[in-house]
N, C-alpha and C positions, 0 to 999 in steps of 0.2 A: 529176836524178831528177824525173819527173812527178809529178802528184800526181790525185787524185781525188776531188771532194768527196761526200758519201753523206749525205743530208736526211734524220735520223727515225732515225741509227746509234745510237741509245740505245733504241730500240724492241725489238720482237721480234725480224722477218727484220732490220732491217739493223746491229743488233746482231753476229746471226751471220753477215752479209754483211760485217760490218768484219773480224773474224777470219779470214776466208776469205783476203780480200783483204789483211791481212798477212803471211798463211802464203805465200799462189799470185805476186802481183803484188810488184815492185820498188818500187811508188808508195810517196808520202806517200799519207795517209789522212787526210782534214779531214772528219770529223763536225760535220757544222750540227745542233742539238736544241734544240727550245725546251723540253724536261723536265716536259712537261703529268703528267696522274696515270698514262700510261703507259710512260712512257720516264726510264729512269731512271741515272744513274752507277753504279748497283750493276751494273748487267749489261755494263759494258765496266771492269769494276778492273781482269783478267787482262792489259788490252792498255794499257793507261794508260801503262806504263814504257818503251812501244815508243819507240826515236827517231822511228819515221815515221808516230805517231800523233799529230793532234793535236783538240784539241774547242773547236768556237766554240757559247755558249749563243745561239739567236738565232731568231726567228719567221720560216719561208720567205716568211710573207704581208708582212714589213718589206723594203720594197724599199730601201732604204738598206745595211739590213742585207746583204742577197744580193749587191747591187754590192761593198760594203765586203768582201766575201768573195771574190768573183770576183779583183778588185781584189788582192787580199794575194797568193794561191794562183796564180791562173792555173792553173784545174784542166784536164785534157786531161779532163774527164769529168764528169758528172756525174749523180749516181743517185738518182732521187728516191724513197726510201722512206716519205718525209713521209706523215703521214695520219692523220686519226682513222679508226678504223676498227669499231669496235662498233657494229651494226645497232640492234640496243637503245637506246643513245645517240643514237644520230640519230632516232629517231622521241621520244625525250623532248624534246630540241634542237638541232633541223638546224643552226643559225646557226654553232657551229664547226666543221660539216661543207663548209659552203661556204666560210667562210673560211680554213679549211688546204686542202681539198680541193681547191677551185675558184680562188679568188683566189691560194691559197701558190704551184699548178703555174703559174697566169702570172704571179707575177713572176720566179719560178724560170727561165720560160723568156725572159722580158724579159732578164735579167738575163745569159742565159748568148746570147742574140742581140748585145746591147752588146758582150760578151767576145768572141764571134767575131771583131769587127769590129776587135780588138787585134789579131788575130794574124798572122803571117805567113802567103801560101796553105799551105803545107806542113802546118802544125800547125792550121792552120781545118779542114783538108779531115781529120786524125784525128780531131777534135773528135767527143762525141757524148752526146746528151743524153738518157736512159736512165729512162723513165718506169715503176714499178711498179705495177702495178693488179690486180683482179681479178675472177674469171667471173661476179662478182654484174652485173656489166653487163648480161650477157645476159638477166637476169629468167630464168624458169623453164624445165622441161624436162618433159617428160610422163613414162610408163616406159621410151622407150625414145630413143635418140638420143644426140647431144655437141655441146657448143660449141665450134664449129671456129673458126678467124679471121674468118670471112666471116659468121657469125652477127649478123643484126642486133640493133641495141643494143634493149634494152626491161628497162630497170632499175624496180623493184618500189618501195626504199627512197630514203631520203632517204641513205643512206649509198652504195648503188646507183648513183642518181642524180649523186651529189656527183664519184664518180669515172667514173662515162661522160662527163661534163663535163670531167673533166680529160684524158682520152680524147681525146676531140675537139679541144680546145685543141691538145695533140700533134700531133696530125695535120695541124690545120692551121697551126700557126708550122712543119711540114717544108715545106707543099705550098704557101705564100704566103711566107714567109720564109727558105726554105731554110736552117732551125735542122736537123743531122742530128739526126735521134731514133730511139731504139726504144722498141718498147712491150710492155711483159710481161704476161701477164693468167695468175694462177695460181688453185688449186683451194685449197682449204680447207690452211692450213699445220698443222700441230704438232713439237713441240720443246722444247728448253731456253728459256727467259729468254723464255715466254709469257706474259701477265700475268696473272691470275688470274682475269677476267672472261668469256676465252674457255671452251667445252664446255670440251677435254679438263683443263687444271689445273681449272678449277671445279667439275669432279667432283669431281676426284684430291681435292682439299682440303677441299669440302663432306663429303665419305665419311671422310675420316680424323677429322673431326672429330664422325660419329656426326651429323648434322647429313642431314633431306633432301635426296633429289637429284632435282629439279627440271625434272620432262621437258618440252616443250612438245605442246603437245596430245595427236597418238597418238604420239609418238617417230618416227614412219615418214618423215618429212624426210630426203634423201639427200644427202649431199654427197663429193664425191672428196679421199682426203686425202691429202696433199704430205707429207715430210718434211721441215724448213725448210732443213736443210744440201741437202738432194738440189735444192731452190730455189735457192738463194745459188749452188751451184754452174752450175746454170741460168743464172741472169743475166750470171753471169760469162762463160760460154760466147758468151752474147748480145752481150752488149760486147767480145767480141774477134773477135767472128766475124761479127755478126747487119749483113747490109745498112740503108745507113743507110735510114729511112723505112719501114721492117720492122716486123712485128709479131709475136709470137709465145705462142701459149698453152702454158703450161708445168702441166700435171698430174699426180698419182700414180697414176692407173688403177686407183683404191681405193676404192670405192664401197661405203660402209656407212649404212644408219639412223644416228638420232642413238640411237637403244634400242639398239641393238647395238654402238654405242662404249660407251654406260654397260655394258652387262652385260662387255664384253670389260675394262675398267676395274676393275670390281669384280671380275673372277676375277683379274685379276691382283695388285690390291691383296689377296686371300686367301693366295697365294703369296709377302707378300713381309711385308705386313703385317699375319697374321691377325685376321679380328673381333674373335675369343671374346678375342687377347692383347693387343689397341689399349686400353688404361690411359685413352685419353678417351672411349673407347665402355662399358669395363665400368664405372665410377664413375657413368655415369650411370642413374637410375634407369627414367626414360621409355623405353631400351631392353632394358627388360629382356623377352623371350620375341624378342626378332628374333634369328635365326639369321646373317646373314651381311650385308655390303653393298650387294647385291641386293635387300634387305629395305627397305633406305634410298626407292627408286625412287617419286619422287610425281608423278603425271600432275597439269600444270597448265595453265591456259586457255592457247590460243599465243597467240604474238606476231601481228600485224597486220601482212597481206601478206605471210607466211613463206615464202618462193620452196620449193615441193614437194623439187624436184631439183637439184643439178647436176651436172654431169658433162663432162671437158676432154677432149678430142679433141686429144692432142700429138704427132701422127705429124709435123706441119712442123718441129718445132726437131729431133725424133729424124732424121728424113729428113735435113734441111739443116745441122745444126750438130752428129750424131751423140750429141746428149744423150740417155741415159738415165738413169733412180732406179738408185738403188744399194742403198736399201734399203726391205725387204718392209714392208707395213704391219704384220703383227704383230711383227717386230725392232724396229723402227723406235718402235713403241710402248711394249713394252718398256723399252728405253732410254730413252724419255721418265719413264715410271713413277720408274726406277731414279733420275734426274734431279731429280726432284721428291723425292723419296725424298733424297737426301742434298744437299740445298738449302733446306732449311726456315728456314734465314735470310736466305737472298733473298728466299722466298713473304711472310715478313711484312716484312720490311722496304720491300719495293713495295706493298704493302698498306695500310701506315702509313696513317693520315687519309685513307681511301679509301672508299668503297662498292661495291670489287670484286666481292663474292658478293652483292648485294642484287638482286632482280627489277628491272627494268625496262623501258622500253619498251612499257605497256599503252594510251600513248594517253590515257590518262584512263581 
């Protein structure tokens, strides 16, 4: 039995990329997670009792560590989900942005270049080392256009930044080292076992709590949004199909405001859990004369260097690998709602000693 190691499978996507990838693939499954304030054991308990799951606590940036792992497993694969990835965060402190982002992907790829060099040709030439990124690389979009593959790099953030860097690393341990790699560049995700810092749960849970909701400057920021399972199924397609030194942008062709995620949010938390009957909205006094969750919505200063647009141009993986989403964005949403909605002991218990819902990111 092969096996596959998956960097960051206690996170969001490779969370729901581990489960995928016990249901779809024969592999063992070796999650590497150093368990920072977003990645957590609560979002893989369901797959814990699998025989062909296993979990190493460990920093991708400890090169000891990544050999010592290489070394046990002998994975025919490796997927790097690793990442800090909140924009907000990186402009309060790039430092752990470069050093998971930047430093973690080359030892990761040190590490899996040594591993080649075990193997027999047969099983070097399956090898493939599977890097996760996303279209924040491309820096902005005006109103009209997509970030296609060939789009050059012009990252805005320090978060940005941190993984065009790991980008380019990829690129070149394929085209100087002949490490086989692919590289995924996705659009804005939403789903299950998102951490609460991102838009859509930091709505979902600022509104349920009667609590502002927190737009940045005019809301008009667009971004294309993925669903995460319709993603993980993506990748997976990638690593069994995607030539090696390949690259491929993976998006939902769902292009909304960040105002019209919240207003679509808020009618839906009307429908599921109304204002007037939310027990922590009517106890409070300070809401008394607001009519609905929409009432909640508070325009505030943006963030610094807020990329306008983006928007994925995935006609190469649909053309070359026959991928398509599966599901629409307002389904797709829904069943996140519902999700959150009958998970309220996950949302706090990742929350725990956190400052998930607090602003940041103003730079000073």
């Amino acid at each position: 039995m092969d096996s596959i190691v998956v960097t960051g499978g206690a996170g969001f996507i490779g969370s729901n990329f581990v489960r995928l990838a016990l249901e779809d693939t024969p592999d063992r499954v070796v999650v590497v997670d150093k368990l920072t304030y977003s990645g957590h054991r609560a979002s893989l308990r369901d797959v814990e009792t699998n025989p062909r799951f296993t979990f190493v606590e460990a920093d991708i940036a400890d090169r000891n560590a990544m050999r010592a792992v290489m070394a046990s497993h002998r994975p025919r694969a490796v997927l790097n989900f690793a990442a800090e990835t909140h924009v907000d965060r990186s402009i309060d402190g790039p430092d752990a942005f470069i050093r998971t982002n930047v430093n973690g992907t080359y030892e990761l790829l040190e590490a899996s270049r040594a591993h080649l060099a075990t193997l027999p040709a047969g099983e070097a030439d399956h090898f493939r080392f599977l890097h996760v990124s996303t279209d924040e690389v491309y820096g902005t979009l005006g109103e009209s256009g997509l970030f296609s593959e060939e789009t050059p790099y012009a990252p805005n953030s320090p978060y940005a930044a941190s993984k065009a860097a790991a980008d380019h690393l990829v690129r070149a341990w394929h085209e100087t080292f002949r490490v086989p790699t692919l590289l995924t560049n996705c659009s804005n995700n939403y789903g299950p076992y998102q951490f609460p810092e991102k838009l859509i749960p930091l709505m979902l849970l600022t509104a349920l709590e009667g609590k502002p909701l927190p737009i940045y400057g005019d809301g008009g920021n667009v971004r294309d949004w993925l669903h995460v399972d319709d993603h993980c199924r993506g990748i997976l397609m990638v690593l069994r199909k995607g030539a090696s030194g390949s690259k491929y942008n993976i998006g939902g062709g769902n292009e909304r405001t960040n105002l019209e995620i919240v207003d679509t949010l808020c009618a839906a938390l009307e429908k599921t859990v109304p204002f007037k009957k939310n027990t922590k909205i009517s106890e409070k006094i300070s809401l008394k004369g607001k009519r609905g969750y929409a009432d909640l919505k508070t325009f505030v200063p943006d963030r610094p260097g807020h990329d306008r647009r983006y928007a994925i141009d995935a006609s190469k993986i649909r053309r070359e690998l026959g991928w398509e989403p599966t599901y629409s964005f307002e389904e797709g949403l829904l069943r996140t709602v519902k999700w959150y909605l009958a998970n309220q002991e996950w949302c706090a218990s990742v929350q725990a000693g956190t400052n998930a819902l607090a602003r940041l990111g103003l730079a000073g």
